[in-house]
KEKE-433064 format. One line per field, with one value per atom (N, C-alpha, C): atom name; x, y, z. Coordinates in pm, 1 decimal. Example, Ala and Ser with C-alpha at 12.3 -4.5 7.8 and 13.67 -1.06 7.14 Angstrom:
BEGIN
atomo c(N;CA;C;N;CA;C)
x c(1319.0;1230.0;1320.0;1285.0;1367.0;1290.0)
y c(-569.0;-450.0;-330.0;-225.0;-106.0;3.0)
z c(780.0;780.0;780.0;708.0;714.0;787.0)
END
This chain:
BEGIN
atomo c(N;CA;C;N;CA;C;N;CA;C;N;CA;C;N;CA;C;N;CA;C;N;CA;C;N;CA;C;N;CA;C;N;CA;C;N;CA;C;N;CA;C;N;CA;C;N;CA;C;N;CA;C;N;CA;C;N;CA;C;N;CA;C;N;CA;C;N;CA;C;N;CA;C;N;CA;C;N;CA;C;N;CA;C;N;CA;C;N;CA;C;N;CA;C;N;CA;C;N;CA;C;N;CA;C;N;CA;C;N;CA;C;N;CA;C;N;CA;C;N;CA;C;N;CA;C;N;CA;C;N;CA;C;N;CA;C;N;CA;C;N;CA;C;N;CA;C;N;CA;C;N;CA;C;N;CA;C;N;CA;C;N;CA;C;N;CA;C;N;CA;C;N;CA;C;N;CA;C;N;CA;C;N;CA;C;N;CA;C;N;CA;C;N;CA;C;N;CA;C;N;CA;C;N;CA;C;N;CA;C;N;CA;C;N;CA;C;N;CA;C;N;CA;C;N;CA;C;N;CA;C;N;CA;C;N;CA;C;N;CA;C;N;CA;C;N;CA;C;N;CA;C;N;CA;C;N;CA;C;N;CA;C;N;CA;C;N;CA;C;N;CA;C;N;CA;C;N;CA;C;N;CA;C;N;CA;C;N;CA;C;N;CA;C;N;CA;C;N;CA;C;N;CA;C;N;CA;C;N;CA;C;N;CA;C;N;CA;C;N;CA;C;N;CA;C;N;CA;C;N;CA;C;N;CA;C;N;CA;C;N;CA;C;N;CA;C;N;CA;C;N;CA;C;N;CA;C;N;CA;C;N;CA;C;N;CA;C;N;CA;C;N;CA;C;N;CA;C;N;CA;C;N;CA;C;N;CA;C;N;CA;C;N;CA;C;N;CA;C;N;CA;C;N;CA;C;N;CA;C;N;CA;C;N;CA;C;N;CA;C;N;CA;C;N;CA;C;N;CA;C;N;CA;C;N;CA;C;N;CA;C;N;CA;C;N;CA;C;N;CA;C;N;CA;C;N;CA;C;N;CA;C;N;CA;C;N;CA;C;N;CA;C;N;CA;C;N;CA;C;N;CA;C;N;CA;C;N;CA;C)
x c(2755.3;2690.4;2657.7;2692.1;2652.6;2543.3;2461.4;2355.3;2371.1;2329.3;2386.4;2240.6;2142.0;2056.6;2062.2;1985.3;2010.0;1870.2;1824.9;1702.9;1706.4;1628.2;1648.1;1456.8;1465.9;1322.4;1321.0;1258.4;1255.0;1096.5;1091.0;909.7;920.7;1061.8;1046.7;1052.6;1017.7;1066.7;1198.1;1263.7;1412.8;1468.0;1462.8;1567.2;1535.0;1490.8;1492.0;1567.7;1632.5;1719.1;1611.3;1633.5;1547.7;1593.2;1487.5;1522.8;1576.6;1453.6;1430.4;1493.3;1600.8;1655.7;1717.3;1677.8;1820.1;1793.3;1934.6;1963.5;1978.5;1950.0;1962.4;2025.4;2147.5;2238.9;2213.5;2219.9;2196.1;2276.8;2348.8;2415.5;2388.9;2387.6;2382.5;2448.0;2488.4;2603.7;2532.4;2526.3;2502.8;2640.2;2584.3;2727.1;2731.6;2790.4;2749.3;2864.3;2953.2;2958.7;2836.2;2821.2;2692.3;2548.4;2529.8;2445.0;2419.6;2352.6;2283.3;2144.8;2170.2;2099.8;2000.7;2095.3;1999.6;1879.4;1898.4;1839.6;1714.8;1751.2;1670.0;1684.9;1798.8;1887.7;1965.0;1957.3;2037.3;2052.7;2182.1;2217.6;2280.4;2226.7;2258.2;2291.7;2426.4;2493.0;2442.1;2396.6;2356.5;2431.2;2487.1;2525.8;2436.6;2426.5;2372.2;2424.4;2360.0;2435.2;2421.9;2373.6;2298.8;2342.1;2259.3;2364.2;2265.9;2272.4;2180.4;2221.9;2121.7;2099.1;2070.3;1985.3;1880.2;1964.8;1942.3;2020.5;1989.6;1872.8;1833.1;1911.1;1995.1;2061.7;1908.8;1978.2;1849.0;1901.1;1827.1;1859.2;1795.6;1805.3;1714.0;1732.4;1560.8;1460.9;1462.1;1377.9;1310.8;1340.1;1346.7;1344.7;1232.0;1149.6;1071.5;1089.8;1178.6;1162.9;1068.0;1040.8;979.4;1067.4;1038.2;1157.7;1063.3;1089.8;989.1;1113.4;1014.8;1122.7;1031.2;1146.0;1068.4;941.2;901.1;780.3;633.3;675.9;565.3;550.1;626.6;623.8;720.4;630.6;650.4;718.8;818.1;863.0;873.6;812.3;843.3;873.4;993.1;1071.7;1092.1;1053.8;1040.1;1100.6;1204.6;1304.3;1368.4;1389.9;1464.2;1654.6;1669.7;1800.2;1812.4;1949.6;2005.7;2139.6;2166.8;2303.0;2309.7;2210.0;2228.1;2228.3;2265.3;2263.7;2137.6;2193.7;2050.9;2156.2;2190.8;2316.0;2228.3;2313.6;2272.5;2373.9;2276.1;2366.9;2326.2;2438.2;2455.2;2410.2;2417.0;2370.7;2504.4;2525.4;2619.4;2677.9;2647.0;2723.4;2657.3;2806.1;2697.4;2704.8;2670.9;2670.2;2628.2;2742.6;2696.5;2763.1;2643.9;2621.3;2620.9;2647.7;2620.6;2546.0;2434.0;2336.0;2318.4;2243.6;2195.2;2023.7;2013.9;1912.6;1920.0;1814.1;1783.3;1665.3;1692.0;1587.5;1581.0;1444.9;1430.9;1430.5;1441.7;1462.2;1601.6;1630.8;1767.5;1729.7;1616.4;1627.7;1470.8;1499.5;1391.7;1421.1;1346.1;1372.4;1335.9;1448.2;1428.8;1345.6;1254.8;1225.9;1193.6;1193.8;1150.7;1128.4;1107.5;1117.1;1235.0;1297.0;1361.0;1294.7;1283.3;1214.9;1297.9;1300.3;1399.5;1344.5;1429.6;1408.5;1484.1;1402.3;1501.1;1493.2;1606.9;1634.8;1556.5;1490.1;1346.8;1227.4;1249.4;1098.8;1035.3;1070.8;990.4;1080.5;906.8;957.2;926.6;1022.6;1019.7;1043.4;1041.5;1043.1;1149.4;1263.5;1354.2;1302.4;1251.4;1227.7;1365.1;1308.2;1424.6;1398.5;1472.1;1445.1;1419.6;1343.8;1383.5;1471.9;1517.4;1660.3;1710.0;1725.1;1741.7;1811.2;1778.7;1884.9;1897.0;1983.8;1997.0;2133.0;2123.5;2249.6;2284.8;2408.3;2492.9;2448.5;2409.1;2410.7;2244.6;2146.8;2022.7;1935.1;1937.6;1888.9;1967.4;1883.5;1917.4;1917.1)
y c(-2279.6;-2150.8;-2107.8;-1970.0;-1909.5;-1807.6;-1816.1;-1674.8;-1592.3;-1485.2;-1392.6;-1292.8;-1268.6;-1187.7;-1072.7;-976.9;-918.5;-886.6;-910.7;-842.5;-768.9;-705.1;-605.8;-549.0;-636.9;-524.1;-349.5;-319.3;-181.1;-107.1;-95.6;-95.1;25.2;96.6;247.4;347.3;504.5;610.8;604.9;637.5;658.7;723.4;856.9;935.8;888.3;759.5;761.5;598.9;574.8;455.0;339.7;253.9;99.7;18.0;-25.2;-56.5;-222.1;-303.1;-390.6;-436.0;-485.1;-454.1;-606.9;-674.4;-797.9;-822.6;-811.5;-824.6;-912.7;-1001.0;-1158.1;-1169.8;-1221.1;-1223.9;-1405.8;-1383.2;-1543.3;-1564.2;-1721.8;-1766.8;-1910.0;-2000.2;-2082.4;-2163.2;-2268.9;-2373.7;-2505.5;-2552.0;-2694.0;-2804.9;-2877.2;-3001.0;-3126.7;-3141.4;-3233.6;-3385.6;-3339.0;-3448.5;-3582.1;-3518.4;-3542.4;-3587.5;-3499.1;-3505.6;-3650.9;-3755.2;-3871.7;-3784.3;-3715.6;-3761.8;-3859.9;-3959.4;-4103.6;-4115.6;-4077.6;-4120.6;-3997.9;-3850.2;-3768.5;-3700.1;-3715.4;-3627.5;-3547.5;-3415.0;-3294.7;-3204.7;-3236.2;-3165.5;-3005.5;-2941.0;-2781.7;-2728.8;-2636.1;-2607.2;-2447.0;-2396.5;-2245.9;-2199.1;-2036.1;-1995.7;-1861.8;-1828.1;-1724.2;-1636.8;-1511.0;-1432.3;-1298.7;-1318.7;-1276.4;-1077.5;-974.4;-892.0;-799.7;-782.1;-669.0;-512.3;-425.8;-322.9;-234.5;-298.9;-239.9;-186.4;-100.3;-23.9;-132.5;-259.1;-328.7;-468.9;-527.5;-644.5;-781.3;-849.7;-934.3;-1106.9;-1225.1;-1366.2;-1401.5;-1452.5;-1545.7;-1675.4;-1702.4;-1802.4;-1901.0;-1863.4;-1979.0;-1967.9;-2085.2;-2028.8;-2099.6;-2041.2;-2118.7;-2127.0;-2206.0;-2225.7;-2303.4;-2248.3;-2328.6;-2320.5;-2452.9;-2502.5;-2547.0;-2520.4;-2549.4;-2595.7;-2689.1;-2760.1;-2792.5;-2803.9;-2743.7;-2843.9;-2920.1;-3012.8;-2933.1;-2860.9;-2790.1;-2837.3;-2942.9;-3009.5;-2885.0;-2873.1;-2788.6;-2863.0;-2834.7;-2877.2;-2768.7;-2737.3;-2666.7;-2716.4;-2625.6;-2657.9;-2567.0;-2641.0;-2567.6;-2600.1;-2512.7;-2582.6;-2413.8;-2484.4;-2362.0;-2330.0;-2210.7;-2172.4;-2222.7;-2238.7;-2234.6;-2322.9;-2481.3;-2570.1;-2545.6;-2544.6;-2581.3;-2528.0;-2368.4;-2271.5;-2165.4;-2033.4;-1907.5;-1835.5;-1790.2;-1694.1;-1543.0;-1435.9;-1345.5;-1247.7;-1108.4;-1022.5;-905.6;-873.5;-715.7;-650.7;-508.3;-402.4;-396.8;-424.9;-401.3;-530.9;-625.4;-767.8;-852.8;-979.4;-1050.9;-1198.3;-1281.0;-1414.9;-1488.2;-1599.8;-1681.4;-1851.2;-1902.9;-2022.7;-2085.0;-2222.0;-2290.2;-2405.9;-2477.1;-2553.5;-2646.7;-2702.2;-2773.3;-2820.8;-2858.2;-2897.7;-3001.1;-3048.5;-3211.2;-3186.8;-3179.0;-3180.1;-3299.7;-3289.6;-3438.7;-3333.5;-3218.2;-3184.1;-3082.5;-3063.3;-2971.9;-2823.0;-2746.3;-2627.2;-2616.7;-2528.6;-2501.9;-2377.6;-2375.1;-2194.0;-2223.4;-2161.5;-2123.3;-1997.3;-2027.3;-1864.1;-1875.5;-1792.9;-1820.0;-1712.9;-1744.3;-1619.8;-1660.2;-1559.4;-1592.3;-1529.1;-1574.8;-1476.5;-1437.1;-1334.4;-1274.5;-1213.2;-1228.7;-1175.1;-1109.3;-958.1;-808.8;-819.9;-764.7;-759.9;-658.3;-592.9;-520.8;-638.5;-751.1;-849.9;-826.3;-771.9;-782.2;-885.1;-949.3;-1042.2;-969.6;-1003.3;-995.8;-1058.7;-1117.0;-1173.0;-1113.2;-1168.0;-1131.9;-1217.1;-1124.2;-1200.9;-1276.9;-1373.7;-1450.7;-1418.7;-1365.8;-1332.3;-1488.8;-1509.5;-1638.5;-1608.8;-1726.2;-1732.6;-1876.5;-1918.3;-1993.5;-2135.2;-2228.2;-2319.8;-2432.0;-2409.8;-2444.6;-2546.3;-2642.2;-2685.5;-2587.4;-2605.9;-2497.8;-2534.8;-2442.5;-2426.6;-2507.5;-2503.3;-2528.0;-2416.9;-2289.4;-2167.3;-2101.7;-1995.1;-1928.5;-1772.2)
z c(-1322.8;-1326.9;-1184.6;-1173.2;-1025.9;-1054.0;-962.9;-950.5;-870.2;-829.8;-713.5;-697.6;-598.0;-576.9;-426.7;-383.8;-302.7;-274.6;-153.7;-129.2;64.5;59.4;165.3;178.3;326.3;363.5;369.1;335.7;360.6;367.9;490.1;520.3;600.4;632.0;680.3;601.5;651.1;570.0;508.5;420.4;334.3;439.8;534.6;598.0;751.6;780.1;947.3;919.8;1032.3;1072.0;1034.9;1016.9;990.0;1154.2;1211.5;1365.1;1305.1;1188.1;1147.8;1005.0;955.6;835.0;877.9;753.9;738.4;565.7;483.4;362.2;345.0;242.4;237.7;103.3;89.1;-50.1;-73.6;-224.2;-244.3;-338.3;-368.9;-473.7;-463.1;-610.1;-640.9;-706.2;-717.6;-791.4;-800.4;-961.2;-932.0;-930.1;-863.0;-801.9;-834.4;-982.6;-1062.0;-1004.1;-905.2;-850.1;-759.9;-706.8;-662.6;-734.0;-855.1;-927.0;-1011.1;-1034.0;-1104.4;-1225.8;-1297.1;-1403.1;-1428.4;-1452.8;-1557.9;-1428.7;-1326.5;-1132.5;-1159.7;-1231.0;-1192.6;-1075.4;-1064.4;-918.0;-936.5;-947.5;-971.5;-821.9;-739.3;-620.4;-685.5;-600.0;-596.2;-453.0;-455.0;-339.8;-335.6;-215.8;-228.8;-77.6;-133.0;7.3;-14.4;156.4;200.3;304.1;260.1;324.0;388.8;536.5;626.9;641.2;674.7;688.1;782.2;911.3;964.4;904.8;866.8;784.0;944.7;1000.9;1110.2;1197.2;1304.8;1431.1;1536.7;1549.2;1647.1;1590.6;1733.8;1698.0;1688.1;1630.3;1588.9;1570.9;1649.3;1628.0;1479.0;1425.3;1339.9;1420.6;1424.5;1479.8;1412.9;1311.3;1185.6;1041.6;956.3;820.1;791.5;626.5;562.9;417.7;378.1;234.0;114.9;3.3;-94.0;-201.2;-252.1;-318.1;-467.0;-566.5;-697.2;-813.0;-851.9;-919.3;-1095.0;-1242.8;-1353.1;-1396.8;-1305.4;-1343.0;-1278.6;-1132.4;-1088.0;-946.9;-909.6;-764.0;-661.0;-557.8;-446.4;-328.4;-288.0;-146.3;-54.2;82.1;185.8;296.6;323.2;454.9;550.6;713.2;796.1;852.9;963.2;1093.4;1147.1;1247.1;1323.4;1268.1;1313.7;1256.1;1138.0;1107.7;982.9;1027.8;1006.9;978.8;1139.0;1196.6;1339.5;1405.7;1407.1;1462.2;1451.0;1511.8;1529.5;1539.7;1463.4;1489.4;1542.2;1607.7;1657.1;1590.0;1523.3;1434.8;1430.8;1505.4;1543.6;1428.4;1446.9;1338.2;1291.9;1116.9;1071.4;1073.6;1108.7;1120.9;999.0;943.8;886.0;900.2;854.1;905.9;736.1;699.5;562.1;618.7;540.9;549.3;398.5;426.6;287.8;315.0;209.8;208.1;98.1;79.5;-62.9;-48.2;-188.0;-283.9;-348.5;-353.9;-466.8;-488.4;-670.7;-715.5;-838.7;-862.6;-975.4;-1122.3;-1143.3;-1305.7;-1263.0;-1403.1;-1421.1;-1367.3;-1364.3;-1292.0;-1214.1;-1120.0;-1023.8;-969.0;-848.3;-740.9;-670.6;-574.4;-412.6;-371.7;-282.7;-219.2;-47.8;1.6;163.8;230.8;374.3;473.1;596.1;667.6;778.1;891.6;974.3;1080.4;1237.8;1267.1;1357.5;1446.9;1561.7;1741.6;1760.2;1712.5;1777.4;1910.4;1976.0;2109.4;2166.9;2122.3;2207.4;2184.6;2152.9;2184.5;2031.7;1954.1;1840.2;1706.0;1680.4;1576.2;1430.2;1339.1;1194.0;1103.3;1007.1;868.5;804.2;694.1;646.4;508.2;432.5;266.9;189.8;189.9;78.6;-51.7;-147.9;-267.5;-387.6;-486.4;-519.2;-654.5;-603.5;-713.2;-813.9;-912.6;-1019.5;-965.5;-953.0;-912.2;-1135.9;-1147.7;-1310.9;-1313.4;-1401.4;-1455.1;-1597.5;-1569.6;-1681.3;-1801.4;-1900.4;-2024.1;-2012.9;-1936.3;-1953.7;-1965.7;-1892.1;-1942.8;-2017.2;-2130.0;-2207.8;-2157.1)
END
């Protein structure tokens, strides 16, 4: 099973340019190679998918994810860039990555923030939308 979400800051007027804009596309797969069951180990593969909206080119710095899993246990994760990098993305550019998850039940959710260095010196936050991480045929 795949999920697919879209979220997009939007904290300006509708008819003036957004200086500050990054769209964050999400999808999910669980990877039952990987995955142990009888262990309580269910790996999930997620890609993302970066997209400046904004007229101001912009790095992403930091991410912060929380990760909830169906018992109620919270994991948050903090680190710079994303798979090693800080990619830098023009207006109109986009940038996707792929990642994973381990969790101890069959479904949980991702949610986070990204945070970004417009090239005029200003920092911003890019909302991560949260999104389903499930083994197939476990939600209805």
């Amino acid at each position: 099973m795949s999920t697919r979400q879209t979220s997009t800051d939007k904290s300006s007027a509708p008819h003036e340019p957004e200086p500050y804009a990054i769209e964050v596309d999400t999808g999910s797969r669980f990877v039952p190679e990987q995955s142990k069951p009888e262990a309580n180990r269910y790996v999930f593969a997620y890609e993302i998918t970066l997209r400046n909206l904004g007229v101001m080119p912009a790095r992403l710095q930091t991410r912060h994810w929380i990760i909830t899993d169906a018992n109620g246990k919270v994991e948050e994760v903090r680190g710079e860039g994303v798979g090693g990098e800080q990619p830098r993305l023009q207006p109109g550019e986009s940038y996707s990555y792929t990642s994973g998850a381990v969790l101890e039940t069959q479904v949980g959710t991702m949610r986070g923030t990204y945070l970004f260095h417009a090239d005029d010196g200003t920092d911003f936050e890019a909302p991560i939308p949260e999104f389903v991480l499930s083994v197939p045929r476990t939600l209805h």
